[in-house]
C-alpha positions as CSV (number, residue, x, y, z in Angstrom):
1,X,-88.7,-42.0,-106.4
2,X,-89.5,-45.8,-107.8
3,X,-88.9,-48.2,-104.7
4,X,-85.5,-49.7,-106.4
5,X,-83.9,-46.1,-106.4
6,X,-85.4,-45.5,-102.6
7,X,-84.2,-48.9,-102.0
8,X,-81.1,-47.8,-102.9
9,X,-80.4,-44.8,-101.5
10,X,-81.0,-46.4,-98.1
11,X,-78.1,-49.1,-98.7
12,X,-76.0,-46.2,-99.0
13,X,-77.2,-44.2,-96.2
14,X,-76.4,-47.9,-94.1
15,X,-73.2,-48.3,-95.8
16,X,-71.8,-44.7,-94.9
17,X,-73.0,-44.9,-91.1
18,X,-71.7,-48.1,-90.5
19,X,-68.3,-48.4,-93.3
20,X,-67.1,-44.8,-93.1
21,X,-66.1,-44.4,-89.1
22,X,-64.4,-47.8,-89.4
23,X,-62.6,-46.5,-92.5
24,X,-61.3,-43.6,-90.7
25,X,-60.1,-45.6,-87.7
26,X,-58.5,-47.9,-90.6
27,X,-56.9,-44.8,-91.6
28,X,-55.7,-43.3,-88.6
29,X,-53.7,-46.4,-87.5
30,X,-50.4,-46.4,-88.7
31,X,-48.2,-49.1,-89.7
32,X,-46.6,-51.7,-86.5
33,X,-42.8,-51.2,-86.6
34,X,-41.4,-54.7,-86.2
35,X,-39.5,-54.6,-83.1
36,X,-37.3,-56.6,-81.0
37,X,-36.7,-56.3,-77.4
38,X,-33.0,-56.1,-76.8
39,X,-31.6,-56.6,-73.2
40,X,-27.7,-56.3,-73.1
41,X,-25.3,-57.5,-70.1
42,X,-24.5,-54.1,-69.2
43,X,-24.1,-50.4,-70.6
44,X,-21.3,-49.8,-72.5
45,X,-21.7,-48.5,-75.8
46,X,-19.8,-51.6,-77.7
47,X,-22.4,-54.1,-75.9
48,X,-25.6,-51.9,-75.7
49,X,-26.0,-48.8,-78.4
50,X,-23.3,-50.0,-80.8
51,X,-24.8,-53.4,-81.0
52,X,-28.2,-52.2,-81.2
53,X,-27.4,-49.6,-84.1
54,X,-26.2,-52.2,-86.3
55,X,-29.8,-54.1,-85.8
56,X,-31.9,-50.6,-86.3
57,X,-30.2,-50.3,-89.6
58,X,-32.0,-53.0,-90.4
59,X,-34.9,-51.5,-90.1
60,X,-36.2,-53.1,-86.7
61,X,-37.0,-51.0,-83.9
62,X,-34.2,-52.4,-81.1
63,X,-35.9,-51.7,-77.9
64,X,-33.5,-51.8,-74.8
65,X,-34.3,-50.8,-70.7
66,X,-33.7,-47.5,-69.8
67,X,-29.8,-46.7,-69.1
68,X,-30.2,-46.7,-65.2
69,X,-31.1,-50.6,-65.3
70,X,-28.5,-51.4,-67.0
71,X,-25.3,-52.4,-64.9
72,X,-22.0,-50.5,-65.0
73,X,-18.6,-50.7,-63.0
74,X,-19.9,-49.5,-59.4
75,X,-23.9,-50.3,-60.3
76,X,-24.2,-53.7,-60.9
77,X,-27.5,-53.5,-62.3
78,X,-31.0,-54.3,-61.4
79,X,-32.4,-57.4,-62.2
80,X,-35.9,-57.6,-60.7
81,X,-36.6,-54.4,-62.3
82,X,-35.2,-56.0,-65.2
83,X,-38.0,-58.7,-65.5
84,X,-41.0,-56.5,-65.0
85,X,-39.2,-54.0,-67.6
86,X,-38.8,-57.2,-69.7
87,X,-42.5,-58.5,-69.2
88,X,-44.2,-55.0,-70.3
89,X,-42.1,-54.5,-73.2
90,X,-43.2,-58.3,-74.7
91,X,-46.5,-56.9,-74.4
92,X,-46.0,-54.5,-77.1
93,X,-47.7,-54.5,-80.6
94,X,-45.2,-55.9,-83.5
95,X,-42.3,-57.6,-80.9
96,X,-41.1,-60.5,-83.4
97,X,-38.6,-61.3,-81.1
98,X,-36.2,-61.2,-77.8
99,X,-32.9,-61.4,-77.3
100,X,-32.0,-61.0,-74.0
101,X,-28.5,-61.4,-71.3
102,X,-29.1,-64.1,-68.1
103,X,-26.5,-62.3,-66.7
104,X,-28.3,-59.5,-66.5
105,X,-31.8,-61.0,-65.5
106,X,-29.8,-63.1,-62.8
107,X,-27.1,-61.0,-61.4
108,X,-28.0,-57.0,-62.8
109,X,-25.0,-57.2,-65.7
110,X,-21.5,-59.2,-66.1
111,X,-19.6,-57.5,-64.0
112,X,-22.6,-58.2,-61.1
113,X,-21.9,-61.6,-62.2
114,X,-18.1,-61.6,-60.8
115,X,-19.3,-59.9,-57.7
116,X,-22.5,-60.3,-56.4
117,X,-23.5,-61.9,-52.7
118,X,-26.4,-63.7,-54.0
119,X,-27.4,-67.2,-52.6
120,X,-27.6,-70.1,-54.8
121,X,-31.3,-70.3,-54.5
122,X,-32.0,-66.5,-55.6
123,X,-30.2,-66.7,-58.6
124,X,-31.7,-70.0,-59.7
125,X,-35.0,-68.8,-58.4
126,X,-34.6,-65.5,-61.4
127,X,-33.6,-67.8,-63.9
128,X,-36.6,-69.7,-63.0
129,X,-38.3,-66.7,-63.8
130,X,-37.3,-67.5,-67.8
131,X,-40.1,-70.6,-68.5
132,X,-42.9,-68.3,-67.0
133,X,-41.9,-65.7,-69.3
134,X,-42.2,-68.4,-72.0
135,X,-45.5,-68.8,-71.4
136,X,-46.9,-65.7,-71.2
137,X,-45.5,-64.5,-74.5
138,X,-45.5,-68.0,-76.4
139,X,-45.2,-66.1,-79.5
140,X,-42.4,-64.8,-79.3
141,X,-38.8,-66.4,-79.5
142,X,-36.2,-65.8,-77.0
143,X,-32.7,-65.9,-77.6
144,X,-30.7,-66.0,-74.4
145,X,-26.9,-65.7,-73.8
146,X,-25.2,-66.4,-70.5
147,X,-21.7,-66.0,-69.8
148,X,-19.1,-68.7,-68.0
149,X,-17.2,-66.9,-66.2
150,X,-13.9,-65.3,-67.1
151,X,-10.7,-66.6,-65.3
152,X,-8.1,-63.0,-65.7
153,X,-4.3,-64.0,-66.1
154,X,-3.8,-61.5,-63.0
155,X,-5.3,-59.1,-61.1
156,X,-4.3,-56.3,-63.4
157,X,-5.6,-58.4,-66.4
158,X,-9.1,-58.1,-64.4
159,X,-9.9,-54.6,-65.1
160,X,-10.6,-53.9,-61.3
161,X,-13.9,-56.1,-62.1
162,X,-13.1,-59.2,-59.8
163,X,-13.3,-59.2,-55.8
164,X,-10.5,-57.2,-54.5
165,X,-8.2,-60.2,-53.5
166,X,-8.0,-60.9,-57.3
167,X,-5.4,-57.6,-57.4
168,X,-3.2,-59.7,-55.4
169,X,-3.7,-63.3,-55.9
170,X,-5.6,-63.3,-59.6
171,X,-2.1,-64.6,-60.9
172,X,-2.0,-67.3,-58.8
173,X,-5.6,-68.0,-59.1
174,X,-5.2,-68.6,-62.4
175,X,-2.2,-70.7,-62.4
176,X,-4.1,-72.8,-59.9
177,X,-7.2,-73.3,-62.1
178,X,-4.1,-74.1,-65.4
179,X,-3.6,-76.9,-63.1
180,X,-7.0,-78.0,-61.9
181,X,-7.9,-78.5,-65.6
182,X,-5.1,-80.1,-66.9
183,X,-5.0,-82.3,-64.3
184,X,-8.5,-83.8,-65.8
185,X,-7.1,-83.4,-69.3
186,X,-4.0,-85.1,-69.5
187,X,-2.6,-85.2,-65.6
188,X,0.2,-83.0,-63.9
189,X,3.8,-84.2,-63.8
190,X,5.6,-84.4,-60.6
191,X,6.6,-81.0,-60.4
192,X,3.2,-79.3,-61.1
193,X,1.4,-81.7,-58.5
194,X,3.9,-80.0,-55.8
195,X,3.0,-75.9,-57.6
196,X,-0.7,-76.9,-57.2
197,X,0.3,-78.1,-53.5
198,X,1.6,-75.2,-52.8
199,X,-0.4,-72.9,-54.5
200,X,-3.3,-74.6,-52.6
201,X,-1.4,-73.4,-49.6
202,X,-0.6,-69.9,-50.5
203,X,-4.0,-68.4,-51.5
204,X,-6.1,-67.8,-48.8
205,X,-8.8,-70.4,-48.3
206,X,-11.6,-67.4,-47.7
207,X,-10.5,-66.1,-50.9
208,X,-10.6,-68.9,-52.8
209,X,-14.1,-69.8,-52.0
210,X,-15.2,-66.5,-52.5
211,X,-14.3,-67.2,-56.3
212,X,-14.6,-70.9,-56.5
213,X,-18.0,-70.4,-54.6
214,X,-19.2,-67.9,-57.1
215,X,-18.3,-70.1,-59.9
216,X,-20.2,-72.7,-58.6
217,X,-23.3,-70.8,-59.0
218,X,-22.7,-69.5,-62.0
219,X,-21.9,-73.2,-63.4
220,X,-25.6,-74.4,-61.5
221,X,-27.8,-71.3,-63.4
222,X,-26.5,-72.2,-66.8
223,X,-26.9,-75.8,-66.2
224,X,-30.8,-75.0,-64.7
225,X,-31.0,-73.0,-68.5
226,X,-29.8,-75.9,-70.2
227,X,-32.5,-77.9,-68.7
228,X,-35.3,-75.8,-69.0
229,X,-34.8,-75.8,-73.1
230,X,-34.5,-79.5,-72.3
231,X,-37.5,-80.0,-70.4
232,X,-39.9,-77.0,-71.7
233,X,-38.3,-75.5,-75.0
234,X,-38.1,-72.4,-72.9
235,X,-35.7,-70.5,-75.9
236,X,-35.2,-70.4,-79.3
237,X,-31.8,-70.4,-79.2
238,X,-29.2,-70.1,-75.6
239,X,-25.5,-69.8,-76.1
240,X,-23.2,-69.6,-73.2
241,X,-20.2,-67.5,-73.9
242,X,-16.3,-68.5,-72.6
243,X,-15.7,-64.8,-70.9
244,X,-12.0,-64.0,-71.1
245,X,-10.1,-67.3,-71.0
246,X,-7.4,-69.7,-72.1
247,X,-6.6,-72.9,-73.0
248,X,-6.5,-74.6,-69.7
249,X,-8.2,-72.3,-67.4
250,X,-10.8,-72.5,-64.8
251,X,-13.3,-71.2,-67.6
252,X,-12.3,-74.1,-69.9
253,X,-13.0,-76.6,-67.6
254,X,-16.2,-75.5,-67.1
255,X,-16.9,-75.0,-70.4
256,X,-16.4,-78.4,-71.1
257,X,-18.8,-79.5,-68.6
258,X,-21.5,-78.0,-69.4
259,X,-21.1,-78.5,-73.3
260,X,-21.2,-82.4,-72.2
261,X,-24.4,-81.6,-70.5
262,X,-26.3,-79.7,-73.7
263,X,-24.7,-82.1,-76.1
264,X,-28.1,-83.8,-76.5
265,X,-29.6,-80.9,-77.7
266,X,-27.5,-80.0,-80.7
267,X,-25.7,-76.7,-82.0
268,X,-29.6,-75.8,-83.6
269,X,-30.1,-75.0,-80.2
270,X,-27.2,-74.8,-78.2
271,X,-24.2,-74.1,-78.1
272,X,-20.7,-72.9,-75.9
273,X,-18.5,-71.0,-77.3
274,X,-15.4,-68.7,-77.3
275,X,-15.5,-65.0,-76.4
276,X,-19.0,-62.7,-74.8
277,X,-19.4,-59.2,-75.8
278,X,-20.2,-60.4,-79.2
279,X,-22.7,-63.0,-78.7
280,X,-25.7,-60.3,-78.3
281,X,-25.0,-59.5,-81.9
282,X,-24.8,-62.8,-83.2
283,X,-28.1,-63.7,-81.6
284,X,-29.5,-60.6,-82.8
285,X,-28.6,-61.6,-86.2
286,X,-29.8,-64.8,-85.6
287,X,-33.2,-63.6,-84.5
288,X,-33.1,-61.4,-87.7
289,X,-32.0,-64.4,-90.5
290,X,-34.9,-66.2,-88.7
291,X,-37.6,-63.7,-89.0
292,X,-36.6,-63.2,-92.7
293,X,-36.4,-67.1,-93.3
294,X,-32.3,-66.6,-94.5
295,X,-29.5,-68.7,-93.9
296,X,-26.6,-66.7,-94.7
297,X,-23.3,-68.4,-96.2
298,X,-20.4,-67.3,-95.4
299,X,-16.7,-68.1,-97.0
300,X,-13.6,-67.2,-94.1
301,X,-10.1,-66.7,-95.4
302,X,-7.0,-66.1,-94.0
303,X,-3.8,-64.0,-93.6
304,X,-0.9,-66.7,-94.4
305,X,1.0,-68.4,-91.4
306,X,-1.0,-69.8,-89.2
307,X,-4.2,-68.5,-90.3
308,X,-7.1,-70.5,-89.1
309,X,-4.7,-72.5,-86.5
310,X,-3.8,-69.8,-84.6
311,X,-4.6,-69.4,-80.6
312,X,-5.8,-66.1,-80.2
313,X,-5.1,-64.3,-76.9
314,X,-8.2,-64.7,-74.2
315,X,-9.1,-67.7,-76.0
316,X,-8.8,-71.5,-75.7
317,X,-9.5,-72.5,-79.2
318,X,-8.4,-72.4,-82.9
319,X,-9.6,-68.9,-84.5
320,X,-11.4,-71.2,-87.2
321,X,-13.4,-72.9,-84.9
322,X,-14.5,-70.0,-83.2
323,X,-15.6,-68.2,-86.3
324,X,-17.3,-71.5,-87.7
325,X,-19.7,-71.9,-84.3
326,X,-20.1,-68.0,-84.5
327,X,-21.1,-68.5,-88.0
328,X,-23.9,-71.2,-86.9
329,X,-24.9,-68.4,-83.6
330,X,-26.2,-66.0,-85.9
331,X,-28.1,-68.6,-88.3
332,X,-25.3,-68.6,-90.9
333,X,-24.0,-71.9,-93.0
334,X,-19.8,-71.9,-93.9
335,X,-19.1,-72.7,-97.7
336,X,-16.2,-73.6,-99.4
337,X,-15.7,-70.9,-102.4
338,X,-16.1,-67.1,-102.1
339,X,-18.7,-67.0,-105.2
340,X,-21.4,-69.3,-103.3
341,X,-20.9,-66.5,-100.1
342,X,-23.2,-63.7,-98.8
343,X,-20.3,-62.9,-96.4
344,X,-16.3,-63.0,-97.4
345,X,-14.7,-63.0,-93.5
346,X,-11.2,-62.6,-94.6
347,X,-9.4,-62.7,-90.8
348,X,-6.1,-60.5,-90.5
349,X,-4.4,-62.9,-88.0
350,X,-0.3,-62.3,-87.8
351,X,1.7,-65.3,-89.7
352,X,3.3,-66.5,-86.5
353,X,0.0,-66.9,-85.0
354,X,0.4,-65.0,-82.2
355,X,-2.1,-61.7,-80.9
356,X,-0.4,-58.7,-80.0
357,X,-1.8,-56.0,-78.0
358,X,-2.6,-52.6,-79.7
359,X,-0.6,-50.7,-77.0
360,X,2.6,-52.1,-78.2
361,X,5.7,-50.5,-80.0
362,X,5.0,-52.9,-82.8
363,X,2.0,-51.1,-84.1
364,X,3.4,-48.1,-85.2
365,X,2.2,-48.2,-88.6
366,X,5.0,-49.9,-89.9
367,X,4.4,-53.2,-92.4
368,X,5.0,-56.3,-91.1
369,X,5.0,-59.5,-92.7
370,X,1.8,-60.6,-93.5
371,X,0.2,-56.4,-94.1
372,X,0.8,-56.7,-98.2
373,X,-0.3,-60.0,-98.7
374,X,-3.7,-59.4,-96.7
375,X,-4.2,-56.1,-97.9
376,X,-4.1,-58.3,-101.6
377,X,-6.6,-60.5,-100.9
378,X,-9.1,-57.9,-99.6
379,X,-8.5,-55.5,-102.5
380,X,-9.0,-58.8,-105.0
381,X,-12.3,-59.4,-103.0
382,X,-13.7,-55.9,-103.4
383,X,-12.2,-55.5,-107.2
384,X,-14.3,-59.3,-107.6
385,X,-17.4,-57.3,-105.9
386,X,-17.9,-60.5,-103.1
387,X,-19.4,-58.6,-99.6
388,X,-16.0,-58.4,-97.7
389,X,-16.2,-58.0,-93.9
390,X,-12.9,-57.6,-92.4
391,X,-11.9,-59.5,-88.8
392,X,-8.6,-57.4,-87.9
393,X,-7.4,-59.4,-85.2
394,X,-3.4,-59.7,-85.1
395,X,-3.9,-56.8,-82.4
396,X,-6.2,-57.3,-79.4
397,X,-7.7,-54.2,-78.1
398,X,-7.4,-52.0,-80.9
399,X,-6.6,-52.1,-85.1
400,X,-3.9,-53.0,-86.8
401,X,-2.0,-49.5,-87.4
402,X,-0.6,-50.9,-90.9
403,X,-3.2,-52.6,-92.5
404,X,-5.4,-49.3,-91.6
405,X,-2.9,-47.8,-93.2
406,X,-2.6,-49.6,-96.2
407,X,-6.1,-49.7,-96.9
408,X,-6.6,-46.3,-96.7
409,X,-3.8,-45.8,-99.3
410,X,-6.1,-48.3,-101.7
411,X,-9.3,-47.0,-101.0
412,X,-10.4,-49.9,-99.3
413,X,-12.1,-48.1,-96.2
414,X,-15.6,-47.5,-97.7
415,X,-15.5,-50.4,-100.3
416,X,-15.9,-53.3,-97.6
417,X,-19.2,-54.3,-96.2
418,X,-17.8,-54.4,-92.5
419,X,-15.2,-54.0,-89.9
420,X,-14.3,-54.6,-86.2
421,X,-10.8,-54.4,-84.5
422,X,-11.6,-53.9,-80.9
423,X,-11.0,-56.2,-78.0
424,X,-10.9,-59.5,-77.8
425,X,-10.2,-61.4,-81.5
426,X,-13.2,-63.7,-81.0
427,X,-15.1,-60.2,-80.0
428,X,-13.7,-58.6,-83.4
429,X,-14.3,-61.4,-85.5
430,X,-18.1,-62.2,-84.0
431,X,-19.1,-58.6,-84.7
432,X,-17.6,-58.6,-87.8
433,X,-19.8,-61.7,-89.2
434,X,-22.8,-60.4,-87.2
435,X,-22.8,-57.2,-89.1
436,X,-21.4,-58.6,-92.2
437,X,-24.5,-61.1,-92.7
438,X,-26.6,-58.1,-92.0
439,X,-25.4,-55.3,-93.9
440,X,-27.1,-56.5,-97.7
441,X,-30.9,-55.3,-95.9
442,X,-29.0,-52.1,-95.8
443,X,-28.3,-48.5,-97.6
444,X,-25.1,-47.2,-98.6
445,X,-25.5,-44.6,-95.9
446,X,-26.1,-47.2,-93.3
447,X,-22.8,-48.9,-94.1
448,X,-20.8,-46.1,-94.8
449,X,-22.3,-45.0,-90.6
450,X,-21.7,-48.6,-89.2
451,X,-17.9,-48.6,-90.6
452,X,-17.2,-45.0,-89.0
453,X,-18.2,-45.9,-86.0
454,X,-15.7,-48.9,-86.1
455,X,-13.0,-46.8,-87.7
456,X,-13.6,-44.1,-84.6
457,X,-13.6,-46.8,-82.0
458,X,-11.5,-49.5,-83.0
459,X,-8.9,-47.8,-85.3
460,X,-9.1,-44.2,-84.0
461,X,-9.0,-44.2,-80.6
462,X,-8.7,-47.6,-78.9
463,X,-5.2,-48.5,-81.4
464,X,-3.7,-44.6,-81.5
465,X,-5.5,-41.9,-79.3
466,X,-6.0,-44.4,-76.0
467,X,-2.3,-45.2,-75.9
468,X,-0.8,-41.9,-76.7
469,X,-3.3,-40.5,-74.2
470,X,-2.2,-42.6,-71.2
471,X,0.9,-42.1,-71.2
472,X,0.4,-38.2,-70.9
473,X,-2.1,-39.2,-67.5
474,X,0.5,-38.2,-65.0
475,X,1.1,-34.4,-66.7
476,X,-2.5,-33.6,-66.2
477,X,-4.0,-32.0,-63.6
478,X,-5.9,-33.8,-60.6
479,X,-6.0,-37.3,-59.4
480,X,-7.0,-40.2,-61.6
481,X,-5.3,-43.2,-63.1
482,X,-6.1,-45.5,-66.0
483,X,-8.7,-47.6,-64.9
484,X,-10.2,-45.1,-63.0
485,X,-10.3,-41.4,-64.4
486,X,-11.5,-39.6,-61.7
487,X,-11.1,-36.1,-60.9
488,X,-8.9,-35.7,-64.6
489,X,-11.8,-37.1,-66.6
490,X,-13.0,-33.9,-67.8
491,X,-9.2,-33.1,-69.1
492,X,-8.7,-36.7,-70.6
493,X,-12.2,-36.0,-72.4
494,X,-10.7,-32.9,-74.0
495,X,-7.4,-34.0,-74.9
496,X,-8.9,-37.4,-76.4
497,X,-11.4,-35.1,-78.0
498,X,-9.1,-33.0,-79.6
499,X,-6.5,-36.0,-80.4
500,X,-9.8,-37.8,-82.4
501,X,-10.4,-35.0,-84.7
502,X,-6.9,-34.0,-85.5
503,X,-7.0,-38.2,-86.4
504,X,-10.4,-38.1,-88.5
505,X,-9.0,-34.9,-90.5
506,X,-6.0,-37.0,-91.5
507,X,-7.5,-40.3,-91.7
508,X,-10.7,-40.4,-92.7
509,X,-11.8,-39.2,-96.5
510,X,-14.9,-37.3,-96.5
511,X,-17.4,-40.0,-97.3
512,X,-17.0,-40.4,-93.7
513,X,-19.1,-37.0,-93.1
514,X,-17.2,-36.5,-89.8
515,X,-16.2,-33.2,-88.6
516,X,-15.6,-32.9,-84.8
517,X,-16.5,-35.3,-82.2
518,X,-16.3,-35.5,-78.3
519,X,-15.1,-38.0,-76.6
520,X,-16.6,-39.5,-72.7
521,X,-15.6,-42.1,-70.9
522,X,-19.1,-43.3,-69.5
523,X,-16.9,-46.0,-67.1
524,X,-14.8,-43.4,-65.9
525,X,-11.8,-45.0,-67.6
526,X,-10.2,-45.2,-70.4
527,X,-10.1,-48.9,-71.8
528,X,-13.9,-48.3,-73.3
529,X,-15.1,-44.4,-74.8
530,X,-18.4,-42.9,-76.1
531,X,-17.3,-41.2,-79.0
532,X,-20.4,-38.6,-80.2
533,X,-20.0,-37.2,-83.6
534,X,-21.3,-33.0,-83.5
535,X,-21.7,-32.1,-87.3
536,X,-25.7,-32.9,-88.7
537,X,-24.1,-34.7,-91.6
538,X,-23.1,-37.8,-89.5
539,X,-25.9,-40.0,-87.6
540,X,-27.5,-37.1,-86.1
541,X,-30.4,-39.6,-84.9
542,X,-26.8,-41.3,-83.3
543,X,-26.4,-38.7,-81.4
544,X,-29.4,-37.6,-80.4
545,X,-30.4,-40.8,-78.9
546,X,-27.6,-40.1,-76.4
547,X,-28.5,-36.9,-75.5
């Protein structure tokens, strides 16, 4: 051997002792799913799973607290376990970002937020919590969304998720708090001086600041988060969400407030706005556009009538100027023509610009004015092949019966991009945009999945199977009533169950891979369902995730 070839043959003997072990680590580790840590206000499927899905689609791994931190209707959540569950998870390899609820790090979930018996100096001492969080994970952006709180029209408007009193006083409550802001608006007149008077009188003072107390700590948190992206740059991006309101309103008033205080920041990273359950997606889509470097344009168009003017119910703004601050939430820029637009928003509002519920005798299927003439402009949209997301809110709390109806007659239900009909119209037309900006990183089979699960929720069973069912509650069996099932949930389950699939066989074409599906009620009511599809065709990852 000549002492180049021994020279040689040592390099190599070097090279494989020291290159090949570090090869085979190399090839052991797999890939870093990009991930982002999701923490919603409570557990419901609309605000946690649903929202999430539409992220996962994506392609992101959505990572969210186990189910028992989360709040519900009797557990209101648990926020200390909340933030070490929070710190942990922003420790983990390939977290691009965090969007996450205050209410739920401050008060254990939005309905703990209504309720809770915390002092002033606990709850600001956890949203204290948020700059130290900051620093310890500086790399990664948090997106926060606080809610102000809701003011109900009336106790049964409440949902049975205000202090007890509200049941008998919320009406009066709220007429108070009419008052209280239009007095700093424009001024009362003689004769509404002498109802708030009286109404001052009537409540009782205990119970009035129980709520007004409440409020006022609610009001100083998100004021304390306005300041610390003042002071620190603690987030990203915080929104603070107008919970169920109207246009004067205890809610309003305080809205206004506080957007006074954070108007020195600017809508790049701040804003209040109409509506709640919707925001996590729109800051999850904002997280998303920001991450891919997009700014999503978006083109809204209207049902004739009123259109963009109109009021919607549980709001206290213009339908077009909630969309347009919804639009700049996610990350999103409105344009002018429907060519420029990654997202067409056309908005089913009702010509006299009024929002009717989805329990009411005038959604029966039958046309109204308005149905033909929106049902035109989305089928010209789709035949022009512009990304059409539809906002069906002239019904709150459920679809519109006809226009489901008459776009299932045109084969419209699979050829738009995105749908939402469910609660509130700002909560219909936020998820709408947020999936609709999102849906072109996706496959056919995603959007096809993401539009069934609005078609089972929204259309389905919160505008047909919901109603029908509660007006059969007093035949069955056991005691329970609508907002709280009880010892009938397990028949309301199978009756809504079989109701649902005797819908999807004559509803849904079979693109929608849907063959039976159960029906719980995780709330033990009926306003909200978890509606799990059985057949391995349909999202079987859906399901088992909830198994």
């Amino acid at each position: 051997m000549t002492r180049f070839s021994w020279i040689r043959t040592l390099c190599i003997a070097m090279l494989t002792v020291f290159l090949v072990p570090q090869s085979i680590d190399a090839a052991k580790k797999e890939p870093v799913t990009e991930k982002i840590v999701f923490i919603p206000h409570d557990n419901r499927p609309i605000s946690s799973k649903q929202t999430a899905d539409v992220v996962q689609r994506v392609g992101y791994d959505v990572i969210t607290p186990p189910r028992e931190l989360l709040g519900n209707r009797e557990d209101w959540g648990h926020p200390d376990a909340l933030w070490t569950w929070l710190d942990e998870n922003l420790a983990q390899p390939g977290v691009k970002a965090a969007v996450i609820s205050s209410d739920a790090m401050i008060y254990g979930s939005l309905v703990g937020s209504r309720k809770h018996s915390f002092t002033r100096d606990q709850v600001l001492a956890r949203a204290a919590r948020f700059d130290a969080l900051q620093r310890s994970h500086t790399k990664t952006p948090l997106y926060v969304f606080g809610s102000i709180m809701r003011t109900p029209r009336s106790g049964e408007a409440s949902g049975h998720e205000e202090p007890e009193y509200y049941r008998r006083y919320g009406a009066d409550i709220f007429r108070y708090t009419v008052l209280r802001d239009k007095e700093e608006v424009e001024g009362l007149s003689r004769r509404e001086r002498k109802e708030y008077d009286f109404l001052g009188r009537l409540i009782p003072k205990e119970a009035l600041a129980d709520w007004m107390g409440r409020r006022e700590k609610n009001y100083a948190v998100n004021e304390y988060l306005i300041d610390l992206l003042r002071k620190h740059g603690t987030f990203r991006y915080l929104t603070l969400g107008r919970d169920d309101n109207a246009p004067f309103s205890q809610t309003h008033l305080e809205s206004r407030h506080l957007t006074e205080e954070g108007a020195d920041l600017g809508k790049t990273r701040f804003q209040t706005m109409a509506g709640i359950d919707e925001i996590a997606l729109l800051m999850l889509t904002r997280a998303v556009n920001e991450q891919k470097h997009e700014i999503p344009f978006v083109y809204a168009r209207y049902n004739w009538g009123r259109g963009a003017d109109t009021v919607p119910a549980y709001s206290d703004e213009k339908i077009s100027t909630s969309i347009s601050d919804a639009v700049f939430a996610a990350g999103g820029m409105m344009v002018r023509a429907p060519e420029k637009a990654d997202v067409v928003l056309t908005v089913n509002t009702n010509p006299d610009g009024r929002t009717y519920e989805a329990n009411a005798v005038l959604n029966d299927g039958t046309p109204r004015d308005g149905t033909t003439y929106f049902a035109d402009i989305v089928s010209d949209y789709v035949a022009k092949g512009y990304p059409v997301a539809v906002a069906d809110i002239a019904f709150a709390n459920g679809s519109d019966n006809a226009l489901m109806d008459e776009m299932q007659r045109r084969g419209l239900l699979y050829k738009i991009q995105a749908y939402a009909g469910w609660n509130t119209p700002t909560n219909s037309s936020g998820f709408a945009l947020g999936e609709g900006m999102l849906v072109r990183h996706m496959d056919g089979d995603s959007i096809d999945y993401l539009l069934t699960t609005r078609y089972l929720d929204d259309w389905a069973y919160q505008a047909n199977v919901r109603n029908t069912i509660a007006r059969q509650l007093t035949w069955l069996r056991g005691d329970g009533f609508y907002g709280n099932l009880g010892t009938k949930m397990d028949a309301v389950s199978m009756r809504s169950s079989r109701m649902m699939n005797q819908f999807i066989e004559e509803n849904l074409p079979p693109i929608a891979e849907v063959d039976t599906v159960v029906v719980t009620f995780p709330w033990n009511r009926m306003f909200e369902s978890d509606i799990l599809p059985e057949d391995s065709g349909f999202a079987q990852e859906y399901l088992a995730r909830r198994r």
